[in-house]
N, C-alpha and C positions, 0 to 999 in steps of 0.2 A: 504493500500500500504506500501512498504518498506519505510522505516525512513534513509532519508539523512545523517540526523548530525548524529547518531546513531553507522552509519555505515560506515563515515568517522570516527569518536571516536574510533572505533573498530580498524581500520587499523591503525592508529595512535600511539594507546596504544601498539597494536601487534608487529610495527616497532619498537619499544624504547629494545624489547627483543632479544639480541645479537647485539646492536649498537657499535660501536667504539665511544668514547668519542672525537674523531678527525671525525667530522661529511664527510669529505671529503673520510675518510676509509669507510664508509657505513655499512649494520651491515651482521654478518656473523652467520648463526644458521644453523649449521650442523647435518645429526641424529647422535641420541645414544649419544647427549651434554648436558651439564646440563643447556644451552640455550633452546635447543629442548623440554625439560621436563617441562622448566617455561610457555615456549609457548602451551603447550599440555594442561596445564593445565587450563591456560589462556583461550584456545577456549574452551576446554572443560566446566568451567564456563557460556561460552556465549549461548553453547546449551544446557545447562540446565534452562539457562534463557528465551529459544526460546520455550521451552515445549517437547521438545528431549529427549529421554532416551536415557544415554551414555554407550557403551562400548569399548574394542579394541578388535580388532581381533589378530590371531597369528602371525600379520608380524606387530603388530600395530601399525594401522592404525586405525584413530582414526573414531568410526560411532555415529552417535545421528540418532535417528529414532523415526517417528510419525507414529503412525500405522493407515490406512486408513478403511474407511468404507467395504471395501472389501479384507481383510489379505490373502484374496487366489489368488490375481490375484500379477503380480511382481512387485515390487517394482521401484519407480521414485529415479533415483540415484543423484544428485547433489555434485559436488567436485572440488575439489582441493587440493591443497599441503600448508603447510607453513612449510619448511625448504627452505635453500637460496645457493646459490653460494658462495665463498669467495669474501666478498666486494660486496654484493649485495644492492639488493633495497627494499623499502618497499611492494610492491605492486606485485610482481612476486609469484604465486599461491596465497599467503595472500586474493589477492582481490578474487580470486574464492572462496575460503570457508566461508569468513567472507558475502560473498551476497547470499552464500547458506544456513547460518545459517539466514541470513536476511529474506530472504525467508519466511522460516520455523518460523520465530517468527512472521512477519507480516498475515501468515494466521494463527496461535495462536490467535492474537488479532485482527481479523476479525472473528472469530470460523469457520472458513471454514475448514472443512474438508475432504481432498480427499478421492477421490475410492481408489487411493492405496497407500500403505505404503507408507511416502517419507522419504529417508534415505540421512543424509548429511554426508561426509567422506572428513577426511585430510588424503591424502595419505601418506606413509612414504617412502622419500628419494624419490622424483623426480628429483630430481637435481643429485645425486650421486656425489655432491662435494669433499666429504671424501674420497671415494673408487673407483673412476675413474669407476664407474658404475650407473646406475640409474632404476628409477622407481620403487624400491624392494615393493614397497606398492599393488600397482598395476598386477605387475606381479605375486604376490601371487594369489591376487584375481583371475587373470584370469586361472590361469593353466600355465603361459609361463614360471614358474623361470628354470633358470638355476643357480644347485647348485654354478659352479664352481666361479660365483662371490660370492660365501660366503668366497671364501681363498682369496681375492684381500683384500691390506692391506692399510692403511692409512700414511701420514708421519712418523708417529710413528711405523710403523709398527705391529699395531695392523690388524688383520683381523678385516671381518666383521662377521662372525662366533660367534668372539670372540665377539666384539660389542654389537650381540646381544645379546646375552649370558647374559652379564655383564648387559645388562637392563632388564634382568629379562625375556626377552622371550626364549623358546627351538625353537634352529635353525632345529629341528627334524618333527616340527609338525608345520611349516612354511604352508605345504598342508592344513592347516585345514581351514583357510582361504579362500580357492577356494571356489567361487559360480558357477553354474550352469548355461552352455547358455539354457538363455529363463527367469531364475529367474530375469534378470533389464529391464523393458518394454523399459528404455530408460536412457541413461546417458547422463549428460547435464552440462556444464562446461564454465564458467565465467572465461575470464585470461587475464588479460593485450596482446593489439597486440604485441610487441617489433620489432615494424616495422615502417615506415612511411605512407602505402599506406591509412589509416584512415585520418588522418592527412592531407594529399594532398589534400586530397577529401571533407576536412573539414566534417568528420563528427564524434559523438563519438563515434559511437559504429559499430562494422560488425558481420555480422551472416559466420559463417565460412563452406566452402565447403568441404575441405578436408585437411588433413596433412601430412605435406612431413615425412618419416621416413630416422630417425639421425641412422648412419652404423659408429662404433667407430672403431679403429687401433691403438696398438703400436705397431712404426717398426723401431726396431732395425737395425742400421749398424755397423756392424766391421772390424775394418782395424786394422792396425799395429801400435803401439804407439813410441814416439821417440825423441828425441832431437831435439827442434827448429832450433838448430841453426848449427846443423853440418848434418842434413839431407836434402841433395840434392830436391828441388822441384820434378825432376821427377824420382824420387825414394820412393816417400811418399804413403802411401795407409792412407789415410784423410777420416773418414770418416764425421768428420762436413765441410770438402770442396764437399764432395759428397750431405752432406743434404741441404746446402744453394743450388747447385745445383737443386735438385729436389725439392726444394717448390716453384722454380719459375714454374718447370712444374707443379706442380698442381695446382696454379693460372688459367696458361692460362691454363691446360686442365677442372676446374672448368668453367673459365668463356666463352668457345666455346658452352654449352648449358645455354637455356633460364635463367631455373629456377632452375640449380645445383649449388650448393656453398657446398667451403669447406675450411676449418679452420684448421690451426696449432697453439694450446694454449699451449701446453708442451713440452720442450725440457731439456730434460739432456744430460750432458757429462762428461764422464771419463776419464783421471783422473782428469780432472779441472785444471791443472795448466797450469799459463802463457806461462810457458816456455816449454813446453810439446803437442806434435803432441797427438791428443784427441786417444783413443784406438776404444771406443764405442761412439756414438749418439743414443739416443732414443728419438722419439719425436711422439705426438699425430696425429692423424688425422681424424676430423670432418667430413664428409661426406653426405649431403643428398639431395633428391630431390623427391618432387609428385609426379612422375613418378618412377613407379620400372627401370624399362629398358632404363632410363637416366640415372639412378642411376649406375646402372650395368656398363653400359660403361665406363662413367666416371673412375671406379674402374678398370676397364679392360686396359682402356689406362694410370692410373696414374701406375698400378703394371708394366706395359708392359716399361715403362721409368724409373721405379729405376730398373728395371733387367738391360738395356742396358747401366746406369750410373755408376749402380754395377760391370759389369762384365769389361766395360771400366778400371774404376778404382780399380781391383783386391781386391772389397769388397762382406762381406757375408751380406745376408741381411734375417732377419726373422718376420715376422706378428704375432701379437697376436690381437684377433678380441675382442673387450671389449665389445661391445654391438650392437646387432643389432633392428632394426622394420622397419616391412615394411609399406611404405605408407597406406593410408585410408581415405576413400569416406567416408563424412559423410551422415549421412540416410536423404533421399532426404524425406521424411515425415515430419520427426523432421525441418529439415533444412526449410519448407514450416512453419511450425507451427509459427517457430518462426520471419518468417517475417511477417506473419497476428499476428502478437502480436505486433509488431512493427508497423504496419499501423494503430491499435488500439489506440496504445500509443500515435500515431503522432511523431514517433521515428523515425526521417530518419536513414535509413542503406544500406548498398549493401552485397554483398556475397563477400569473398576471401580466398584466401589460406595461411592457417600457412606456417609458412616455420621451427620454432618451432615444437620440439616434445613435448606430455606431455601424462598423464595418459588417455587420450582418445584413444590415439594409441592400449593401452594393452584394454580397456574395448568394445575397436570396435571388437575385437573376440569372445563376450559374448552377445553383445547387440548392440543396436541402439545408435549412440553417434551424439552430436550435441553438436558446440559449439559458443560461445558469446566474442566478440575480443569488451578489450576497445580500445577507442586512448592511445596511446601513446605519450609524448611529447617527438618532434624531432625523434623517432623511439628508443628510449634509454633502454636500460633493459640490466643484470647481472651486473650491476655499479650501484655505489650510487647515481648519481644524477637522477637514473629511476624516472618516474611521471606522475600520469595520474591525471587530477583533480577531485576536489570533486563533481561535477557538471555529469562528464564523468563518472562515479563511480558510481552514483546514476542511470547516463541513463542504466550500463550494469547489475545494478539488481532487477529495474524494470521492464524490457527486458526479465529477467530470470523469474520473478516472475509471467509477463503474461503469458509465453510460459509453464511453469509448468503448468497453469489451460490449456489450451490451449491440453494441452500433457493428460492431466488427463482425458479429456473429449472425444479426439479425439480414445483414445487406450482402451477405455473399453470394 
């Protein structure tokens, strides 16, 4: 079986790289950083130690692979990410990789070995912290990229392009990366819940049903810029009076369905000064729900209210769409499996829904995806005080570890 201490050690060491020395800052490991590269290296270490052969692919992404007694049928995928949010936590994707290399070592040191290949992968760039875009690891793999987040740029305004460039991969042969629907019998993924419904229910681990898919926006307003204090209130075209307006509508038009929510994390404005009627606002907007066609509406009614806000107060308003995925049902087989691996274990669990996006999204276009939610404490995650314990940790990749034999046997 998987190794506890082993594999709390792992997660522990892995946090320490990209930490803030102000523990309350929490740590930040973005791609293409020279954080990213220690960390890369780091795992990469740990599935050489698991019996993995390592290599990256063209969007790398990092793969260790055990080749199974039958190299012709597809391959058992097992993953996650370890890159982070700004001021993130330890445990957000970390914990999927590090109990999929666990995995992979524990039946090393069992000699078990499966029918097919099992191939463990650190995605690159699920977060899309840097470049206001995500998943680039993933959506290589699947066939989804869309060039045009290669020209999206960073603080620094560096592209990603360039990024990658500068770490040594060709943004040209990004395609080379694409597998084949039918080549992963099943992809299967360990991640912190970042929710409370585990939690409520006292329990540590859930088997996941399906994933709401994250619909990104920046949407520019522009009005007319001007003197504080010599411009007439009802002569102003505002447009940060126009966007405090409209984030209250999309509160309440977020919170009129079940299970829609959505988020404003970015705003800027120009020119910035105190004394100055702003010219432009630009600000984010989060977007998602389990449902496509709650989704849709949602989007239908929040657009349908900065037009009448807009045109009210004689502003232009423009959309740039930053990332889209559509919701996905996880494979009601996989999803069985892994609750008889669970009754095995004497693992209590239930089924629920991410409300979270992650690379299961892009790999449910290629394959069977199933996924593994730990608790979370208090529902906490993209901040530093994220936490799930070492106990909880242990139950979600033993979980994984049963459900891999379970998957290996069941899809021969």
């Amino acid at each position: 079986m998987v190794n506890k201490e082993r594999l709390w050690n792992h997660i522990m060491e892995l946090g320490k790289i990209g930490e803030s020395t102000d523990k309350k800052k929490g740590l930040t490991r973005l791609v293409f950083t020279p954080e990213e590269d220690i960390a890369k290296n780091l795992v990469k270490s740990y599935m050489v130690d698991a019996g993995l052969t390592v290599m990256e692919d063209a969007a790398g992404n990092l793969i260790g692979k055990r080749i199974g007694k039958n190299p012709d049928l597809p391959v058992i995928m097992l993953g996650s990410h370890i890159d982070t949010v700004f001021r993130g936590g330890k445990f957000d994707g970390a914990l999927g990789v590090l109990s999929a290399i666990e995995v992979a070592r524990a039946l090393k040191e069992k000699d078990i070995k499966l029918s097919h290949t099992l191939e463990v992968v650190s995605f690159t760039d699920e977060e899309g912290a840097r470049f206001s875009t995500g998943m680039l690891g993933s959506q290589a793999m699947t066939g989804n990229l869309d060039r045009d987040m290669l020209e999206r740029k960073d603080d620094q305004g560096i592209t990603l392009k360039e990024a990658l460039t500068d770490a040594g991969y060709d943004p040209d042969k990004l395609t080379d990366a694409q597998r084949s629907k039918g080549s992963i019998a099943a992809y299967l993924e360990v991640h912190i819940e970042q929710g409370k419904v585990l939690e409520k229910s006292d329990l540590s681990v859930g088997v996941v049903s399906g994933i709401a898919g994250p619909r990104w926006f920046r949407i520019t307003l522009r009005g007319e810029s001007g003197h504080a204090g010599s411009t007439p209130m009802d002569l102003r075209r505002d447009p940060m009076a126009a966007a405090a307006e409209i984030l209250t509508h999309i509160e309440a038009i977020a919170g009129e369905q079940r299970n829609t929510v959505a988020t404003v994390g970015q705003f800027t404005v120009e020119p910035g000064g105190i004394n100055i009627i702003p010219e432009k606002v630009s600000f984010s907007l989060d977007l998602r729900d389990e449902d496509l066609e709650n989704r849709r509406i949602a989007e239908e009614k929040i657009k349908e209210t900065i037009a009448e806000i807009v045109d009210r107060r004689g502003l232009e308003v423009d959309y740039q769409l930053l990332h889209n995925l559509d919701p996905v049902k996880c494979d009601p087989v996989l999803v069985k499996l892994a609750l008889e691996a669970s009754k095995k274990r004497e693992i209590p669990t239930t089924t629920l829904v991410s409300g979270a996006g992650h690379d299961s999204l892009n790999l449910a276009g290629i394959a069977p995806i199933a996924m593994i939610f730990v608790r979370s404490r208090k529902g906490l995650s993209h901040r530093p005080d994220e936490w799930s314990t070492k106990d909880d940790c242990y139950d979600g990749a033993r979980l994984l570890y049963e459900t891999v034999l379970n998957v290996d046997r069941e899809l021969q």
